[in-house]
C-alpha positions as CSV (number, residue, x, y, z in Angstrom):
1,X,61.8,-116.1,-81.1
2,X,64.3,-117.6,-83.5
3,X,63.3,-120.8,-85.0
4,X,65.7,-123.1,-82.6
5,X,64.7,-126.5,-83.9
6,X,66.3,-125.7,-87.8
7,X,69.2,-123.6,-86.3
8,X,70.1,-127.4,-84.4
9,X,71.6,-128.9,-87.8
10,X,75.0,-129.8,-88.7
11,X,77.0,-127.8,-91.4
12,X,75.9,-129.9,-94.6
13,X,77.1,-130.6,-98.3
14,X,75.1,-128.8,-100.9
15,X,72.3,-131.7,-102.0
16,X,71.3,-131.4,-98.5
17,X,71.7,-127.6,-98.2
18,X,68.9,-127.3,-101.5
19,X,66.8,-130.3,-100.3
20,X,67.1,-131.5,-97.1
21,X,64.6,-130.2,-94.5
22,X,65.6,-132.4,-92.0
23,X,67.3,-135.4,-90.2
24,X,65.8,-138.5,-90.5
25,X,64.3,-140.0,-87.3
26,X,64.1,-143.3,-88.8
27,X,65.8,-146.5,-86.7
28,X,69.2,-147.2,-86.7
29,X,71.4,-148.8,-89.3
30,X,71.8,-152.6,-89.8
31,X,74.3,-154.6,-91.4
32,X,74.8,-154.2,-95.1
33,X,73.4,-157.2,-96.4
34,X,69.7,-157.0,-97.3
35,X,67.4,-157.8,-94.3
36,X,64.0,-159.8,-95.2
37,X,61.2,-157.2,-96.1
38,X,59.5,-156.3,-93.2
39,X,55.6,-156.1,-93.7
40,X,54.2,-153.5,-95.3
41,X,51.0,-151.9,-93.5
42,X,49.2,-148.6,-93.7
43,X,51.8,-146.4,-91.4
44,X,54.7,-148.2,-94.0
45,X,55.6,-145.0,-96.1
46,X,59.3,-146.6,-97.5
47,X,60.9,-149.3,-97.4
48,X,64.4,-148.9,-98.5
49,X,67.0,-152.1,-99.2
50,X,64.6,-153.6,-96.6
51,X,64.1,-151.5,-93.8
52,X,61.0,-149.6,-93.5
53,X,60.6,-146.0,-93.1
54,X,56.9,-145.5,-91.4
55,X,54.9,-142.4,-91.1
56,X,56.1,-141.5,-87.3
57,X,59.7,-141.3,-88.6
58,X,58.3,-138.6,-91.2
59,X,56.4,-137.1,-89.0
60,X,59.5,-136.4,-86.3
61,X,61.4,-134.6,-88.8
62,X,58.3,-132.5,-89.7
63,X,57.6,-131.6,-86.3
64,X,61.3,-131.1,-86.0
65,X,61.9,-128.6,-88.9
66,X,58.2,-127.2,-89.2
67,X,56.7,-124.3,-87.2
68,X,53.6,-125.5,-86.2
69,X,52.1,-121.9,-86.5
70,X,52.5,-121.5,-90.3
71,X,49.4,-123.3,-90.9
72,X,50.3,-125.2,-94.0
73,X,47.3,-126.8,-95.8
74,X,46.5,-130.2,-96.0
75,X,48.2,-130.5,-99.6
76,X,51.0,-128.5,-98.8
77,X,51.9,-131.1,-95.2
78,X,51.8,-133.7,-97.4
79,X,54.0,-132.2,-100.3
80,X,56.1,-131.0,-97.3
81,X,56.3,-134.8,-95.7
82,X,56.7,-136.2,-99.6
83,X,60.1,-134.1,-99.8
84,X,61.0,-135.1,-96.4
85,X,60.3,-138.5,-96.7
86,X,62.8,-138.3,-100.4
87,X,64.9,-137.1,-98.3
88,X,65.0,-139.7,-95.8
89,X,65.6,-142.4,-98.0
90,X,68.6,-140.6,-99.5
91,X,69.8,-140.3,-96.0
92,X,69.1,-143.9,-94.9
93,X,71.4,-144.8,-98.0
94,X,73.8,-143.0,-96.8
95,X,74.2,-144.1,-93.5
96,X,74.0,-147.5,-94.8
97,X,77.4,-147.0,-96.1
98,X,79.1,-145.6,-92.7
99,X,79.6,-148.8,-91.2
100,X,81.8,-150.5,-94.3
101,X,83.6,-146.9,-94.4
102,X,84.4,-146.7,-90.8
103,X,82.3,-143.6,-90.3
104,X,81.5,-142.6,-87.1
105,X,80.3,-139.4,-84.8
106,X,82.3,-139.3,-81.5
107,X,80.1,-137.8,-78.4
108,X,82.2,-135.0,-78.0
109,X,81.5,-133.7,-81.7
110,X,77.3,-134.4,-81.3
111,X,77.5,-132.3,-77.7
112,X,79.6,-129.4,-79.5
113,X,77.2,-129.7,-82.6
114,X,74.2,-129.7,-80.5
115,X,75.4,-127.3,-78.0
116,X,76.2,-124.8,-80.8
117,X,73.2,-125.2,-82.2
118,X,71.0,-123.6,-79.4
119,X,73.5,-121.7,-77.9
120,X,72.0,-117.8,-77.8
121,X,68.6,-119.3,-76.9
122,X,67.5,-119.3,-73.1
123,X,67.4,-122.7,-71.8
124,X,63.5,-121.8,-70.9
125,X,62.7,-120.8,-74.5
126,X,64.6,-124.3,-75.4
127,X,62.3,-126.3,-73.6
128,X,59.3,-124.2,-74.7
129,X,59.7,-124.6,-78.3
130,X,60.3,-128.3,-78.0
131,X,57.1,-128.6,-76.1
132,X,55.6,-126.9,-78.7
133,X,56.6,-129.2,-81.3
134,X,56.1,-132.3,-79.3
135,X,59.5,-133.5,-79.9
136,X,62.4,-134.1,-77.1
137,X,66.1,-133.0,-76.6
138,X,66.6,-136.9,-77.6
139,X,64.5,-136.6,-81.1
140,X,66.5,-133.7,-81.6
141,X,69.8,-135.4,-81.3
142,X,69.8,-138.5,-83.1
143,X,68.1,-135.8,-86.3
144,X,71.5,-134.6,-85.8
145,X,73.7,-137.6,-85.5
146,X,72.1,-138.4,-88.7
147,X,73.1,-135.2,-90.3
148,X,76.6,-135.2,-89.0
149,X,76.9,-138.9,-89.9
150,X,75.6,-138.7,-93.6
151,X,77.5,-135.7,-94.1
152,X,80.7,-137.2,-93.0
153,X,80.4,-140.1,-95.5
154,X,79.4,-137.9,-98.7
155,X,83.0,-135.8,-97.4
156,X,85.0,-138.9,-97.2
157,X,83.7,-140.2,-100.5
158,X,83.4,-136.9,-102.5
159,X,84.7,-133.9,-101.1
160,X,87.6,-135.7,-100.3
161,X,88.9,-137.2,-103.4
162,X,88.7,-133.8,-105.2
163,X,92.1,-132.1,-106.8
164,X,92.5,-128.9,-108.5
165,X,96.4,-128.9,-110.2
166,X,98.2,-125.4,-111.0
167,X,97.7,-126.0,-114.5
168,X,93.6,-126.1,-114.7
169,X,93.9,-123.1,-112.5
170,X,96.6,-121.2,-114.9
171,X,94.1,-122.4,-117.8
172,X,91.2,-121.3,-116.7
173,X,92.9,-117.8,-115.6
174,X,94.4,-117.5,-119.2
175,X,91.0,-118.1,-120.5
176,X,88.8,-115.6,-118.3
177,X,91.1,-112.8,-118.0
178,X,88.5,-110.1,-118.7
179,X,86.5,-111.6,-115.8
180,X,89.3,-110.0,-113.5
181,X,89.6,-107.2,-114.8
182,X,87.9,-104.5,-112.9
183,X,87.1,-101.5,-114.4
184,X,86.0,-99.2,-111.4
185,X,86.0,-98.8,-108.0
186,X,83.7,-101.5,-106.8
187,X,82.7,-103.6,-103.7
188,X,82.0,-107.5,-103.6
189,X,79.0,-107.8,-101.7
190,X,77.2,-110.7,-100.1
191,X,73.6,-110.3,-98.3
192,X,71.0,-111.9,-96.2
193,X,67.3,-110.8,-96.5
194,X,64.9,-110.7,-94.4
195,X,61.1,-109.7,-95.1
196,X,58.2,-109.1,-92.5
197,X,55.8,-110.6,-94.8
198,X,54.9,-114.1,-95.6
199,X,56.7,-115.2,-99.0
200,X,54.5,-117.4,-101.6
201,X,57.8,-119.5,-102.0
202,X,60.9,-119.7,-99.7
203,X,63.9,-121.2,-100.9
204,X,66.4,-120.9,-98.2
205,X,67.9,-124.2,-97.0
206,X,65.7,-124.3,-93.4
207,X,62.6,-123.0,-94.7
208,X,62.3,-120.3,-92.0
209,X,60.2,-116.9,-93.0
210,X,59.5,-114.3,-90.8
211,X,55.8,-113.6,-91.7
212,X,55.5,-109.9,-89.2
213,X,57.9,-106.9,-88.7
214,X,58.5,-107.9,-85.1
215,X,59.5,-111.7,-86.4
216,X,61.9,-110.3,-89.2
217,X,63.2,-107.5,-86.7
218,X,63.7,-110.9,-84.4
219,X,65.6,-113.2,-86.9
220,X,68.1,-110.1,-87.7
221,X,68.8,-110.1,-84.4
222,X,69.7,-113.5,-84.1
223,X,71.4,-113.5,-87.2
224,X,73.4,-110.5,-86.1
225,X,74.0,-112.2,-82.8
226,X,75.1,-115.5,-84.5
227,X,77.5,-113.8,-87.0
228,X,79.2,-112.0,-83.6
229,X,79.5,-115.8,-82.3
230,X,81.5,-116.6,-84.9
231,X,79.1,-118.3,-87.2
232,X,79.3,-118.7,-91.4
233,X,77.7,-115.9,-93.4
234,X,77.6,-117.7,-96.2
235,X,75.6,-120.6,-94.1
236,X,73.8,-118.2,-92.7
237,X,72.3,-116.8,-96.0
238,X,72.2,-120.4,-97.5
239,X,69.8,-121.5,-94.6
240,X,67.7,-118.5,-93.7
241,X,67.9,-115.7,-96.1
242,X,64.5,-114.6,-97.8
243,X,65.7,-113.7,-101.3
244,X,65.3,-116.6,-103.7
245,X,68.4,-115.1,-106.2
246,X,71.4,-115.0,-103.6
247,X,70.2,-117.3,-100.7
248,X,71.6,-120.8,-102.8
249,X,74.6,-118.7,-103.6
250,X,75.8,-117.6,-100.2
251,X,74.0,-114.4,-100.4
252,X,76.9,-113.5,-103.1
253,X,76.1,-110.8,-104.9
254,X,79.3,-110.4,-106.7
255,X,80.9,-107.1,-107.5
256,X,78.5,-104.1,-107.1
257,X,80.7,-100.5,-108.9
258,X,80.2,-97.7,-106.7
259,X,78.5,-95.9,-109.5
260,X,75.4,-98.0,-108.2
261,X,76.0,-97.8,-104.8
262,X,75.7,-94.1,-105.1
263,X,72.4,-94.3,-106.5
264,X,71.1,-97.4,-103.9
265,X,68.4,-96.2,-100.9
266,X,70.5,-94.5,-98.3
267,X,70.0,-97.1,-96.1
268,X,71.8,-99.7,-98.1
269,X,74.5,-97.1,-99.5
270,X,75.7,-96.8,-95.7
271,X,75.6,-100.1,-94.7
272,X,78.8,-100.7,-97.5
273,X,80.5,-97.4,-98.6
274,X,84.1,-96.2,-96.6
275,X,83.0,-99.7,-94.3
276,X,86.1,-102.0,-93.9
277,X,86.2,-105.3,-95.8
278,X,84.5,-108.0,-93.1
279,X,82.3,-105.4,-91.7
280,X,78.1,-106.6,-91.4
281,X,75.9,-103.9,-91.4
282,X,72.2,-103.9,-91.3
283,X,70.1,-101.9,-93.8
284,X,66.5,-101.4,-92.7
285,X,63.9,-100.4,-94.6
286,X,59.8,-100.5,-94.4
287,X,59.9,-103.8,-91.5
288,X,62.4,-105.1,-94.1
289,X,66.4,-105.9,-92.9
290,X,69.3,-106.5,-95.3
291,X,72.8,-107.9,-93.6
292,X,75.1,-106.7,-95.6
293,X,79.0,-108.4,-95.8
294,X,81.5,-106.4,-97.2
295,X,83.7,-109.0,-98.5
296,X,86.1,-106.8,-100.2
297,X,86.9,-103.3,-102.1
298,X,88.2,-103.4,-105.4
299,X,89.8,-100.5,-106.7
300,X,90.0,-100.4,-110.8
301,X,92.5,-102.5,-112.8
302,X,93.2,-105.8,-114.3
303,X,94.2,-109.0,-111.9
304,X,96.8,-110.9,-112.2
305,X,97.5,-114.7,-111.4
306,X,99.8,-113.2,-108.7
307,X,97.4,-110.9,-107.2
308,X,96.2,-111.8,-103.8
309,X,93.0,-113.9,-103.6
310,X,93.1,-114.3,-107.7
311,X,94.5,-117.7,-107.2
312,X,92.2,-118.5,-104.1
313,X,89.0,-117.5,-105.9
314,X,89.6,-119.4,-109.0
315,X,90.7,-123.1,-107.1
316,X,87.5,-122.5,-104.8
317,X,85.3,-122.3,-108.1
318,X,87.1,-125.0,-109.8
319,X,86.6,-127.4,-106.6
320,X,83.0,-126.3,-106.3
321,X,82.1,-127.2,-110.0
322,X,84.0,-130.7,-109.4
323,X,82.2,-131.4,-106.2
324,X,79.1,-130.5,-107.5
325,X,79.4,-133.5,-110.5
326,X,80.7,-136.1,-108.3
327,X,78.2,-135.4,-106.0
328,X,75.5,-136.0,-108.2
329,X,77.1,-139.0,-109.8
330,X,77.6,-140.6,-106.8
331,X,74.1,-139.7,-104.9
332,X,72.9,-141.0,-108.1
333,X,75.1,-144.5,-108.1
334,X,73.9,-145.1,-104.6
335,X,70.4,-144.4,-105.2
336,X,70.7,-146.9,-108.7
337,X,72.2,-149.9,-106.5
338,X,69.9,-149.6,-103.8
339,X,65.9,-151.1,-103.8
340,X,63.7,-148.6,-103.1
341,X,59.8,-148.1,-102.6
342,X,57.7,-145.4,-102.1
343,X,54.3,-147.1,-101.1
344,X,52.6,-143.5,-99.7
345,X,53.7,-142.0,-103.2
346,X,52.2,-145.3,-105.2
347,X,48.8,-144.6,-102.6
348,X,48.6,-141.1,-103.8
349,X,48.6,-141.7,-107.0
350,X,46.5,-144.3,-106.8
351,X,43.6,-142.0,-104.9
352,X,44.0,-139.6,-107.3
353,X,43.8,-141.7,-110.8
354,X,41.8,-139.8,-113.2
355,X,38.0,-139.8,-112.4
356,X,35.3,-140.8,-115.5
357,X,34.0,-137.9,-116.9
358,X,32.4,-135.1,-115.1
359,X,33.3,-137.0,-111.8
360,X,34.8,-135.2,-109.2
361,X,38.5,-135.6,-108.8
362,X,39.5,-137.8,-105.8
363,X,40.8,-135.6,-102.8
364,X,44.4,-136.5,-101.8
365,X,44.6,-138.8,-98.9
366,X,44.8,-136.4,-95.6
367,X,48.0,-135.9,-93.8
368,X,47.6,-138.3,-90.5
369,X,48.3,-136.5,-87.1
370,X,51.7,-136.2,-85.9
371,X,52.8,-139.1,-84.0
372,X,53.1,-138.6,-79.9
């Protein structure tokens, strides 16, 4: 069945769409002034400006975003809680900041995220897979509060203050004119891949990876189903695509001549050539399925400034590139100003010092059961 506990997330800006595994399930934000350290014992993984991130908090959001099946190793949980627990902190900063910016998520837009979320999914198989998880339709909730929350105050403070002026786009037209210039017939392609084998390393934003034919011929469908309901392609392959080279892109695959196409499997050469521009078509091949997006048909020729889309393309990828560095600058900024500790990192480390020669290296402290 699809994986319903990462399809529950909230659209999110692209730090979290490369990093973020999950909401955090840590307690709710206090005023902005510093609160007095709380005291640091052995479930105290963070403590961040004050306020203390324990191991149940980590825990939730693994449970939360994690199939319990995949059977990680003990390393690879606590790698997997390390980044989640990075992540938290980032988020907690975040947060922090929505009060003195006036941030808020109304009801309404948390039921219509959270409803959205699971919709497709029998209310039965809802309740199963949260049972199976240990976590409740409440845990599930305030992850995504979080998500919409944060999200809303890196749009207000980033995405919002971003400007692209007619001139940088006539510039940066005048200076890449051969990159629309189109010299056959082509079609611009985007894709989302799924395999029926396990993959060493998945880099799609929700970590999901079907692992049999019948689980990849499973997630196409809901794939398939979700793009019918309206949802994001380009989320879509950010967050669940198999194929480490598109997935962070969209599942953009740029321009692909008809030459090539003509040569492709015939599977694939069907799913795009003579289909309309929008169309989705599934190739399938060997317990392996390819959604393909016809995003548009190019016949040969050189664009102009004036020709539809030109103009469109080129602010989007100007925007993108200045989003991208104030993003950074400013996740960095609030990361700089804010006191942070990572004790289970520093306790890590610690177990693992470098032993005396020809000792044996000290194990890495297990990853404690989930919290109840």
């Amino acid at each position: 069945m699809p994986d319903i506990a990462l399809r529950l997330r909230a659209r999110r800006p692209a730090f979290l769409l490369l990093t973020l595994a999950a909401g955090s399930l840590a307690a709710a934000c206090g005023s902005s002034s510093t609160p007095a350290a709380p005291p640091v014992t052995a479930d105290t993984w963070a403590v961040v400006n004050g306020k203390a991130i324990v191991e149940a908090d980590v825990n939730k959001a693994f449970q939360r975003t994690q199939d319990p099946a995949q059977g990680l190793s003990s390393e690879e949980t606590m790698t997997t809680k390390l980044n989640l627990l990075n992540d938290l902190i980032l988020q907690e900063l975040l947060l922090s900041k929505a009060g003195a910016l006036k941030v808020e998520v109304p009801q309404s837009e948390l039921d219509a995220a959270f409803e959205n979320g699971k919709k497709n999914i029998p209310e039965e198989a809802f309740q199963q897979e949260l049972t199976r998880r240990n976590i409740t339709v409440a845990d599930m909730r305030e992850g995504l509060r979080r998500e919409l929350l944060a999200q809303k105050v890196v749009a207000q403070e980033v995405a919002s203050k971003i400007t692209v002026s007619d001139a940088e786009i006539t510039d940066f037209f005048n200076a890449n004119k051969a990159r629309f210039n189109v010299p056959e017939e082509a079609y611009h392609l985007a894709q989302i891949v799924v395999t029926p084998a396990r993959d060493p390393q998945i880099s799609n934003a929700t970590g999901d990876d079907a692992a049999t034919p019948d689980e990849a011929l499973k997630k196409a469908q809901m794939l398939m189903d979700r793009l019918k309901a309206g949802a994001s392609f380009s989320e879509l392959a950010v967050g669940y695509s198999e194929d480490p080279e598109s997935a962070p892109r969209g599942g953009d695959l740029g321009l692909v001549p008809v030459t090539r196409l003509r040569q492709a499997p015939p599977q694939l050469r069907n799913a795009v050539l003579d289909k309309p521009v929008g169309a989705v078509n599934v190739a399938s091949n060997g317990g392996a399925h390819t959604l393909v997006l016809v995003v548009s048909h190019e016949t040969p020729g050189q664009r102009e400034l004036t020709t539809p889309g030109v103009r469109e393309q080129i602010t989007e990828g100007l925007r993108a590139r200045k989003e991208q560095l104030l993003r950074a600058a400013y996740l960095t900024a609030v990361r700089s100003e804010a006191t942070v500790t990572n004790h289970i990192a520093r306790r890590i480390v610690d177990a693992n010092s470098t032993p005396a020669p020809g000792a044996a290296p000290l194990a890495t402290p297990p990853a404690t059961p989930a919290a109840k």
